[in-house]
C-alpha positions as CSV (number, residue, x, y, z in Angstrom):
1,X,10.0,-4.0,-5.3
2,X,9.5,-5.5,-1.8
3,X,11.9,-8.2,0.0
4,X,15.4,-8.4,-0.3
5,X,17.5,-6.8,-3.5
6,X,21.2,-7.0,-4.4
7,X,23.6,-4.9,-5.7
8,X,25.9,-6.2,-7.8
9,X,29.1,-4.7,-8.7
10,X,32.0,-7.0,-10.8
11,X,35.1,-4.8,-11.1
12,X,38.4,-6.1,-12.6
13,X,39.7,-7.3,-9.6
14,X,37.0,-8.1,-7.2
15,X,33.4,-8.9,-6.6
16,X,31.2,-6.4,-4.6
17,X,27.4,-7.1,-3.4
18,X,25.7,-4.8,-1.6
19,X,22.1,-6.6,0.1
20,X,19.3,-4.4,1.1
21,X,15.7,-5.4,2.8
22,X,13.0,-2.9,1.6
23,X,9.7,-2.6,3.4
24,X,6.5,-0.9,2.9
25,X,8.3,2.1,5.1
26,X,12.2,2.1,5.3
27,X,15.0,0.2,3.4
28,X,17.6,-1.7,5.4
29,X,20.8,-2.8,4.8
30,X,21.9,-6.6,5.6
31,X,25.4,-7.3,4.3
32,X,28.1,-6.0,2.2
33,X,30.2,-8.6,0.8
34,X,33.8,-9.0,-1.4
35,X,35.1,-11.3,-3.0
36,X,38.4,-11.7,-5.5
37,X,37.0,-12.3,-9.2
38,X,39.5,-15.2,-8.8
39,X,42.0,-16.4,-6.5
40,X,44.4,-16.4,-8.8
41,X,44.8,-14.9,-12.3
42,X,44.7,-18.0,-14.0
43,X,41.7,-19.4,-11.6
44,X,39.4,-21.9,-12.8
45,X,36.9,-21.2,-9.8
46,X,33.3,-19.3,-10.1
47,X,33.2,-17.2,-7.3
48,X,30.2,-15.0,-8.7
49,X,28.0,-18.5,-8.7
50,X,29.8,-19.5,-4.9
51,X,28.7,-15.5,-3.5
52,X,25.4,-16.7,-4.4
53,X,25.1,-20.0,-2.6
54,X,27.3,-19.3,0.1
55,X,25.1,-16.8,0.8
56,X,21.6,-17.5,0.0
57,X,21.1,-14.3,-2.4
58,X,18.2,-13.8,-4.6
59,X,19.3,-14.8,-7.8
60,X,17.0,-12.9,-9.7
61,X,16.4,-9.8,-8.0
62,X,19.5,-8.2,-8.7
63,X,20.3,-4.9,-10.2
64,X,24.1,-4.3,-11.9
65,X,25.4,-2.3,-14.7
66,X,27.2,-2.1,-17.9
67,X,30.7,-1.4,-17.4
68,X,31.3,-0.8,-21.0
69,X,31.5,3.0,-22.7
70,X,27.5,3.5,-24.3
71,X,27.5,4.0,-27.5
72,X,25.6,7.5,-27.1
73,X,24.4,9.5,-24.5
74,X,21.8,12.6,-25.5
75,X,19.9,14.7,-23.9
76,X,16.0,15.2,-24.8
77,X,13.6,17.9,-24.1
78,X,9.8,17.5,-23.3
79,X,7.3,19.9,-22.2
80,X,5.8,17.5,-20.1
81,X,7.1,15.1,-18.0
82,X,4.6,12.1,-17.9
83,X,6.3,8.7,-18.9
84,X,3.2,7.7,-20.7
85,X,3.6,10.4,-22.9
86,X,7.3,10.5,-23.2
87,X,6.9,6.9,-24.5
88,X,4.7,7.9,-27.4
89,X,7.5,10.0,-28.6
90,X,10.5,9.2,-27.4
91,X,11.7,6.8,-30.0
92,X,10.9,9.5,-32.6
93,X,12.7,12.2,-31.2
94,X,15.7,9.9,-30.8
95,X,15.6,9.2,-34.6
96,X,15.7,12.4,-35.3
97,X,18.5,13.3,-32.8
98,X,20.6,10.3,-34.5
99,X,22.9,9.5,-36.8
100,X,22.1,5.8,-36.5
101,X,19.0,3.9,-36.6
102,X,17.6,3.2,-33.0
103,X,16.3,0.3,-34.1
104,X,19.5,-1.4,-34.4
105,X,20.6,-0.5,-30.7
106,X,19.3,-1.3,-27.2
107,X,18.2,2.1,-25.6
108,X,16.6,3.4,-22.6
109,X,16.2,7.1,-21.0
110,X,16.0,8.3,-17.4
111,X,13.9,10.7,-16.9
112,X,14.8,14.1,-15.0
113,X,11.8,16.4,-14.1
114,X,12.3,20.6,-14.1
115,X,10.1,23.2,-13.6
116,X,8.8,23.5,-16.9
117,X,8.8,19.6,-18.1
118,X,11.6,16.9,-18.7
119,X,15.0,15.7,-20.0
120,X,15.4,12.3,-21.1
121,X,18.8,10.9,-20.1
122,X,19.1,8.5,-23.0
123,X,21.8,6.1,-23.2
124,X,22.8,3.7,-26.3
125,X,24.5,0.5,-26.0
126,X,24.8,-2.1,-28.8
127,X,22.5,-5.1,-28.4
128,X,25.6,-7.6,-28.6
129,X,27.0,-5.7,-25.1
130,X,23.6,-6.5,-23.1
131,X,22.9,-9.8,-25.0
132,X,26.1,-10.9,-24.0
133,X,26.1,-9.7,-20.2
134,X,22.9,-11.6,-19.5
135,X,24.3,-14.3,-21.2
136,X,27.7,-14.4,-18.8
137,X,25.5,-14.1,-15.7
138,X,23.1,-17.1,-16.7
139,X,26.2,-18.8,-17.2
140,X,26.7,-18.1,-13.5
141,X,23.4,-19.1,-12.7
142,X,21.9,-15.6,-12.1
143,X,19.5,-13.7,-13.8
144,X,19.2,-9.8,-13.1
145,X,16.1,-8.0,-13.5
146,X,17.4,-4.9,-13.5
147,X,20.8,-3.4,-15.7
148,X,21.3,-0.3,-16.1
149,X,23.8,2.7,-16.7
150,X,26.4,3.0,-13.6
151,X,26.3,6.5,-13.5
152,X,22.4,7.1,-13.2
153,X,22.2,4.9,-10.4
154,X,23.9,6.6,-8.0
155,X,21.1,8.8,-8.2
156,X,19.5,6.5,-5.9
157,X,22.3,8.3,-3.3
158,X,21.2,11.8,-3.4
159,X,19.8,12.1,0.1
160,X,23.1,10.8,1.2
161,X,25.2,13.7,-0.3
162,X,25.9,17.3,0.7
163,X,23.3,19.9,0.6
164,X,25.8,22.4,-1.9
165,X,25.1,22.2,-5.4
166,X,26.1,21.5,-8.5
167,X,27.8,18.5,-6.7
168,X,29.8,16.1,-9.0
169,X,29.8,12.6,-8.1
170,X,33.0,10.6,-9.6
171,X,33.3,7.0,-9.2
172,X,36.8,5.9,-9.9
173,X,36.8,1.9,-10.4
174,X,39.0,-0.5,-11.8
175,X,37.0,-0.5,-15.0
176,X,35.3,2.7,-15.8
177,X,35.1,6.4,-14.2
178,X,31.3,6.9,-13.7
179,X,30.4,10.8,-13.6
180,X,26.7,12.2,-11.9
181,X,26.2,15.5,-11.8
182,X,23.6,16.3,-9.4
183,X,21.6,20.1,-8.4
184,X,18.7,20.8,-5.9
185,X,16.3,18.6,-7.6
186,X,19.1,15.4,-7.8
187,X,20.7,13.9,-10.9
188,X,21.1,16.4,-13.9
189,X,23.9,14.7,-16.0
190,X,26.1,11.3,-16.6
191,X,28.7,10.1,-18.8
192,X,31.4,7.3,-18.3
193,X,34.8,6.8,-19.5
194,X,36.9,3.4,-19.8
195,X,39.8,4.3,-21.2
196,X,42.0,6.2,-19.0
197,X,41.4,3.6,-15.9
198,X,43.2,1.0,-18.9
199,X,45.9,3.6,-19.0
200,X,46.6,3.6,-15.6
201,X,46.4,0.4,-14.7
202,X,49.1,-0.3,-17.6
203,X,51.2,1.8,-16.8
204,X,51.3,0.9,-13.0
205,X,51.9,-2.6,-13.8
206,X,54.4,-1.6,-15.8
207,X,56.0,0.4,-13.3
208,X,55.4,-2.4,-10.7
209,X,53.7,-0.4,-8.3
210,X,50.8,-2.4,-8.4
211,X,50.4,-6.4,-8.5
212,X,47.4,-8.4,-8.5
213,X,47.0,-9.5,-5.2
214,X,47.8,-6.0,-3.9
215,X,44.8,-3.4,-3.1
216,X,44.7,0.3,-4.3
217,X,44.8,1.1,-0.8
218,X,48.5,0.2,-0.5
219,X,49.2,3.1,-2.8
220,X,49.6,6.6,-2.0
221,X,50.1,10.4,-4.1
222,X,50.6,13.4,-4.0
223,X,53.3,12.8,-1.3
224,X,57.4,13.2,-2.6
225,X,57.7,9.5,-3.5
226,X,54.7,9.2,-6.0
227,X,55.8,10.5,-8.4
228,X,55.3,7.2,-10.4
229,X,51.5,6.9,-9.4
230,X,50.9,10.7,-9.9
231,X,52.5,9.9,-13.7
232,X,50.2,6.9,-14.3
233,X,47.4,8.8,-12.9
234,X,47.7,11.7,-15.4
235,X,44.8,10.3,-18.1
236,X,42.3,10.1,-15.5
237,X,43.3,13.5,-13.7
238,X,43.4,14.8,-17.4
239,X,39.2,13.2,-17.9
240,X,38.0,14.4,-14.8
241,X,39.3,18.0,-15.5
242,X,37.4,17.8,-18.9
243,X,34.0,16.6,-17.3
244,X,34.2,19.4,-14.6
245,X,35.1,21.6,-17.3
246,X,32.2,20.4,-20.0
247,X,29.6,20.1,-16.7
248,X,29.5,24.0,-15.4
249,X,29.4,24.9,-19.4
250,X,26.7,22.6,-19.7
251,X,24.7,23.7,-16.3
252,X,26.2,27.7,-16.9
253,X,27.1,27.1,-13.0
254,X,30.1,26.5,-11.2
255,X,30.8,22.9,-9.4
256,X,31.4,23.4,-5.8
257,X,31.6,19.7,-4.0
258,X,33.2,17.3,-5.4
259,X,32.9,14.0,-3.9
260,X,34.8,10.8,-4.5
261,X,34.0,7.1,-4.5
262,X,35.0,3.5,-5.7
263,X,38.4,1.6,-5.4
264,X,41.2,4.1,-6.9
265,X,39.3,6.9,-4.2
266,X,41.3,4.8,-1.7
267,X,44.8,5.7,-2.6
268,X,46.4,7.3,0.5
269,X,45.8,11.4,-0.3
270,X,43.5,11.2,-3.3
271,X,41.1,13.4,-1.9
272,X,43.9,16.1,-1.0
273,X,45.7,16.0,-4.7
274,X,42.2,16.2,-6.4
275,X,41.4,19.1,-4.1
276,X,44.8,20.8,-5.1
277,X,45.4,19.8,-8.7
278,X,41.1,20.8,-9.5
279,X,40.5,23.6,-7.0
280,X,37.7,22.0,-5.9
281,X,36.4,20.8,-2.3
282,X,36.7,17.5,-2.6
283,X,35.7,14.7,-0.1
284,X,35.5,10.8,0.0
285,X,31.5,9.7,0.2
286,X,30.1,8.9,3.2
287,X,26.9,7.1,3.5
288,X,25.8,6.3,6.9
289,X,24.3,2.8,6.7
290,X,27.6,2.0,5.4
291,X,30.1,3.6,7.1
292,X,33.1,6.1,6.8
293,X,35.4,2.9,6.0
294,X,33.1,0.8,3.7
295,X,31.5,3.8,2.3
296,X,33.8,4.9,-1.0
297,X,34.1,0.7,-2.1
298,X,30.5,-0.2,-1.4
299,X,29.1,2.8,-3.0
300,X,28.3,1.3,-6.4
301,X,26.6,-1.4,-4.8
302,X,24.9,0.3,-2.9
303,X,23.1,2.5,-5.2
304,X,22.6,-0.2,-7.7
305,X,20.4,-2.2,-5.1
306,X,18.5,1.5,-4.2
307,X,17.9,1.9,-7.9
308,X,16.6,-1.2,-8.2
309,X,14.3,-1.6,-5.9
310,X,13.0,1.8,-6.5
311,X,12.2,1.0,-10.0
312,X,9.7,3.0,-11.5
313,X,8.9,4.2,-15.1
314,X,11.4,7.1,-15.3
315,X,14.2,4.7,-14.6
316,X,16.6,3.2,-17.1
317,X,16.2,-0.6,-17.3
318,X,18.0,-2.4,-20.6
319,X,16.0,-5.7,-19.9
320,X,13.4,-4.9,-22.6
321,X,12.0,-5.8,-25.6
322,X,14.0,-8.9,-26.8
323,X,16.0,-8.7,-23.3
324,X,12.9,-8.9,-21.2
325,X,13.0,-10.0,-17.5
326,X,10.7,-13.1,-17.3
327,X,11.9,-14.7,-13.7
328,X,9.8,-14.9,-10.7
329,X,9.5,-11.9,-8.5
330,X,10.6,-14.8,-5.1
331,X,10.9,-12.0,-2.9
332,X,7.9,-10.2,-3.6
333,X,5.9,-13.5,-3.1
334,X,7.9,-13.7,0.3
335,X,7.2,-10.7,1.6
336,X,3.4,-11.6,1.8
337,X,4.0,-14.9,2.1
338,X,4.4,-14.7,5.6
339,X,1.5,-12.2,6.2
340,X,-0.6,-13.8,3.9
341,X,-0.3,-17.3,6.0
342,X,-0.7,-15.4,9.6
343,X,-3.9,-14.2,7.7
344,X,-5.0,-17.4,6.6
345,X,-4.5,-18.8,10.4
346,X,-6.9,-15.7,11.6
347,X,-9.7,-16.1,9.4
348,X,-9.5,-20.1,10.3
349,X,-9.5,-19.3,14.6
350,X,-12.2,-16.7,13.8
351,X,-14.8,-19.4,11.9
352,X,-13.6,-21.9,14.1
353,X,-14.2,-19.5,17.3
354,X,-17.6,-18.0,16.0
355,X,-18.7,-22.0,14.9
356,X,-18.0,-23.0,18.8
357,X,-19.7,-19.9,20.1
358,X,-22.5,-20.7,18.0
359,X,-23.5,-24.2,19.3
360,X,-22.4,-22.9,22.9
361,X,-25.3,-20.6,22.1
362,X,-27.5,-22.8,20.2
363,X,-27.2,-25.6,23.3
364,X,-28.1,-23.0,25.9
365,X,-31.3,-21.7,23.8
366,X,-32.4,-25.4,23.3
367,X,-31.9,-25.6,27.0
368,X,-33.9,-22.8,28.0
369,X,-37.0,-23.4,25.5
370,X,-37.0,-27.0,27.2
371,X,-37.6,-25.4,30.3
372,X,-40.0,-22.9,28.7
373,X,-42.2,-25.5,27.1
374,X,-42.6,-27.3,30.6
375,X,-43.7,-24.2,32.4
376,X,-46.0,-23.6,29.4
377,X,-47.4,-27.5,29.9
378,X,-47.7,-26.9,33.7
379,X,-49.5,-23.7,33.5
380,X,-51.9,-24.6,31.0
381,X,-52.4,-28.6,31.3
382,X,-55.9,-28.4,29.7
383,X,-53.8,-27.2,26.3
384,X,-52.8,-30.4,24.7
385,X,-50.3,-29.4,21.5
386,X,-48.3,-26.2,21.9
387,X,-45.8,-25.7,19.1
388,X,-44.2,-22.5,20.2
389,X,-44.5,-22.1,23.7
390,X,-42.7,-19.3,23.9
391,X,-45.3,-17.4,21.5
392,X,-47.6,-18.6,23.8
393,X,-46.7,-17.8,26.7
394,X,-46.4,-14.4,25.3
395,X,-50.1,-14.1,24.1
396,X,-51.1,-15.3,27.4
397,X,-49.5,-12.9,29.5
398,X,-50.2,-10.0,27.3
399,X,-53.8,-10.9,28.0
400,X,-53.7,-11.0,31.1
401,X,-52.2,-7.3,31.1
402,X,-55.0,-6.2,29.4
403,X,-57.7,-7.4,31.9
404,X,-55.2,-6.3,34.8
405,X,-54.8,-2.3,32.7
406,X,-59.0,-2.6,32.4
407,X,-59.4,-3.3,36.1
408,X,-57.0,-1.0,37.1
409,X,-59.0,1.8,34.8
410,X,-61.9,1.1,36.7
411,X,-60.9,1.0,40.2
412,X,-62.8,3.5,42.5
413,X,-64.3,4.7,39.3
414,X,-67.7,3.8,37.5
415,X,-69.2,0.0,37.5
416,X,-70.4,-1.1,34.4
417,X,-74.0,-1.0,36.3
418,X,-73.1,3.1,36.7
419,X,-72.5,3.3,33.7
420,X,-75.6,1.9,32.5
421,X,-77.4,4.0,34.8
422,X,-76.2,7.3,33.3
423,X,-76.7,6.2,29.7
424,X,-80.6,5.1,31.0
425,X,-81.0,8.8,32.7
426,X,-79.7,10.1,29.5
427,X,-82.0,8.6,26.8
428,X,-86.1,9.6,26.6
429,X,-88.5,8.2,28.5
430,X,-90.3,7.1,25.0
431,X,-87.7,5.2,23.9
432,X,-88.1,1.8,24.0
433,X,-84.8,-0.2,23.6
434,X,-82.7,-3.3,24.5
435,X,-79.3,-3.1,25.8
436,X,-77.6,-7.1,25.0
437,X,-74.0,-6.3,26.0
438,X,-72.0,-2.9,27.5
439,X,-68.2,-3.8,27.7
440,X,-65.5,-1.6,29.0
441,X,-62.5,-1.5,26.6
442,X,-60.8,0.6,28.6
443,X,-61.0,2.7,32.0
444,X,-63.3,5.5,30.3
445,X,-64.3,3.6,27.1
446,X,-67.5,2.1,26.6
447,X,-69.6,0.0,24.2
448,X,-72.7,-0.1,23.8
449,X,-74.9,-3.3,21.3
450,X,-78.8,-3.2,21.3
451,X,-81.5,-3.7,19.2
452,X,-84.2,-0.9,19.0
453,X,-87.6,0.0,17.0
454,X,-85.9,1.9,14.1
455,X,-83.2,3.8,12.8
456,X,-84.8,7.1,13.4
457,X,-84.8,5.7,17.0
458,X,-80.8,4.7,16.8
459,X,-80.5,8.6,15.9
460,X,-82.4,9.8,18.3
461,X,-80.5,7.5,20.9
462,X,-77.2,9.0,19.5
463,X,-78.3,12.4,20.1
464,X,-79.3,11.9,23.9
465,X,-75.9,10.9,24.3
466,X,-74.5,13.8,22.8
467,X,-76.7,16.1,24.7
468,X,-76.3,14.3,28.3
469,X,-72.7,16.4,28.8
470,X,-71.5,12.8,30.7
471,X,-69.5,11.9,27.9
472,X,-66.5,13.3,25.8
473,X,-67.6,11.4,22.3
474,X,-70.7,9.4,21.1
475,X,-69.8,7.2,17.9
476,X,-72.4,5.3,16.4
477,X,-69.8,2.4,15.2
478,X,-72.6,0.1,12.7
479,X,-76.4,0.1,12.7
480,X,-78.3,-3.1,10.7
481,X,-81.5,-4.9,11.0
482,X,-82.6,-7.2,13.1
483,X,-84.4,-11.0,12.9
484,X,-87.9,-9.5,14.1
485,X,-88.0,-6.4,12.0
486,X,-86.1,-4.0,14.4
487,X,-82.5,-2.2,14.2
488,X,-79.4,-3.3,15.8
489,X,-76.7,-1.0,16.8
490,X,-73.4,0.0,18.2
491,X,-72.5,2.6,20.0
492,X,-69.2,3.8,21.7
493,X,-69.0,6.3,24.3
494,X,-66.1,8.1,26.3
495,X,-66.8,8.8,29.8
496,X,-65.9,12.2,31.2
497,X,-63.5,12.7,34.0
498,X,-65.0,13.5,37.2
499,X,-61.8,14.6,38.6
């Protein structure tokens, strides 16, 4: 998908948007933006739908997630990994895999390629969760075309992350903990978890570390006076040792990078109490279009709007079926618009540049045959009606060439009266002919009409020729008779070279 995409992430507290470009080449990154869900906790505003128009955002092209715990997530084997053919069978597997009727659920599968075929990453949500999210952004006056499951989106960031694997992604919002596994050939394996991000947030407010208008930044642990955080924090430490735990069984390897992302990954020394209470190597995100500083909180975002405008097949998309995407692709029509008007204005300079070069040229050619015509008119004045001139002119010259080739033939070589000699000298003395006409038709060709007693006599003439040695052929062309009783011929010789 060409033209500009957002990334749209809506945590409990605050609204983040992550806006990329993508070209035919590269993908760039315009703006990250935030914004409180509300200024107040009882706010009346709708800073979603202000986002929008204060900033001219696509209102369809928009890709965002489910926030909610799926109802399943399995894991499905193919030995093949074309999407075509997943398609024809995927539903049926699923069936089988269930205890529930797919049917009844909104369901999609990402699709991870291995060596010897495919996984489907299938995740289950009711059809109440995504019927009611769409409905909640419409309400907003957005429509997203794509919405998907948090944690396979981030495989959209695995050229950002280090080279050692198994890596484990953890994105810990203020809504859900979103899990990627990744190994050499990217994402391997998801889940999500709600409920221990409600636990801590409950029991910090009930501590009063933390108030509303306060960020997660303010806070700090692993340090001798958080001990209150590092208590509230226990369910989610408690999770993510479970998934690192369920992961290597699940991959038979051992997780070596850990790295951390989303709001509660700000907390002053997260990174270092992770790294010391898993045993892990554990490091904040870093993505380079964003930044060391904007990196962990735009990082959702961010690989919402990759995921989405890298939409293929294999991806997971819940707008389907009943919950099909029928907006406008406005960007996509954009990104051509532009080229597609600069082409327009080409094709209209070229036709209007080749139509004024083609009466330049047609009034200069009119010109010239003018001028033609009259030198035609004045060289030939006795010629009353020329039509084409230039044709003409053309079979004039060219006959002139030919009497000026013949006479050139000629020169210093034998007259037709020469000629006529030889042929004389050649024949028998008993032969009684008339020559009408000899004509040169070239500088050694000769032709010869007369009219003489008989044909036996044309033969005999023809033979004399032959014999004479002054000529290189002797072709007797036609022979008929003649008014009186006597035979016409006509006779073409080639002179030898005297050289």
């Amino acid at each position: 998908m060409y033209g500009r995409f957002v990334g749209l992430d809506i945590g409990s507290k605050d609204i983040k948007v992550s806006l990329i470009k993508k070209g035919l080449r590269d993908v760039q990154l315009l703006q990250t933006i935030r914004t409180e869900t509300s200024p107040s906790p009882g706010g009346d505003s709708d800073p979603l739908a202000e986002i929008f128009q204060a900033y001219s955002l696509p209102k369809g092209d928009i890709a965002t997630s489910i926030s909610e715990n799926p109802a399943s997530i399995r894991v499905i084997n193919f030995p093949f990994s074309d999407p075509k053919k997943i398609d024809m069978v995927y539903e049926y597997e699923l069936e089988n895999l269930s205890t529930f009727d797919p049917k009844e659920k909104i369901h999609g599968y990402h699709l991870v390629k291995n060596g010897t075929g495919s996984e489907a990453l299938v995740c289950v949500f009711e059809k109440d969760q995504v019927a009611d999210l769409i409905g909640s952004f419409n309400e907003h006056g957005i429509d997203p075309k794509i919405i998907t499951y948090t944690p396979l989106a981030f495989g959209a960031l695995d050229e950002f992350l280090p080279s050692e694997r198994p890596l484990l992604l953890i994105d810990i919002g203020d809504s859900e903990i979103s899990y990627a596994l990744f190994d050499e050939k990217g994402i391997r394996r998801v889940r999500s978890s709600t409920k221990p991000v409600e636990l801590f947030l409950n029991k910090l407010t009930e501590y009063k570390e933390l108030d509303y208008n306060q960020d997660f930044s303010q806070l700090s642990i692993g340090d001798e006076n958080s001990s209150n955080i590092e208590e509230s924090f226990a369910p989610i430490l408690d999770e993510i040792k479970k998934t690192v735990q369920f992961f290597e069984l699940e991959v038979k390897d051992t997780i070596k990078v850990i790295e951390i992302s989303g709001p509660l990954s700000l907390v002053k020394g997260m990174a270092d109490f992770l790294k010391d209470r898993l045993n892990k190597d554990v490091r904040k995100i870093y993505i380079p279009d964003l930044g060391a500083n904007k990196s962990p909180l735009y990082a959702k975002s961010y690989a919402l709007a990759l995921y989405g405008s890298s939409f293929k097949n294999e991806y997971l998309n819940f707008r389907k079926d009943e919950f099909k995407y029928a907006g406008v692709d406005n960007e996509l029509r954009k990104v051509f618009m532009v080229p597609g008007i600069l082409l327009g204005i080409l094709i209209l300079f070229l036709i209007y540049t080749s139509a004024s070069s083609y009466y330049e040229l047609k009034d200069s050619v009119d010109e010239m045959e003018a001028q033609i015509a009259q030198v035609v008119k004045d060289t030939f004045p006795e010629v009353k009606v020329i039509p084409k001139p230039i044709l003409y002119m053309q079979s004039e010259v060219g006959k002139v060439r030919e009497k000026l080739d013949l006479i050139e033939g000629v020169q210093g070589g034998q007259t037709p009266l020469d000629a006529l000699k030889d042929i004389s000298s050649s024949l028998p003395e008993s032969l009684k002919l008339t020559v009408n006409d000899i004509k040169f038709e070239s500088d050694n060709k000769i032709k010869i009409q007369g009219i003489c007693g008989s044909y036996q006599e044309v033969a005999e003439i023809e033979e004399a020729l032959k014999k004479s040695g002054m000529f290189e052929t002797v072709t007797r062309n036609q022979t008929g008779n003649a008014n009186d009783g006597k035979t016409k011929f006509e006779i073409s010789v080639v002179l030898k070279s005297k050289a």
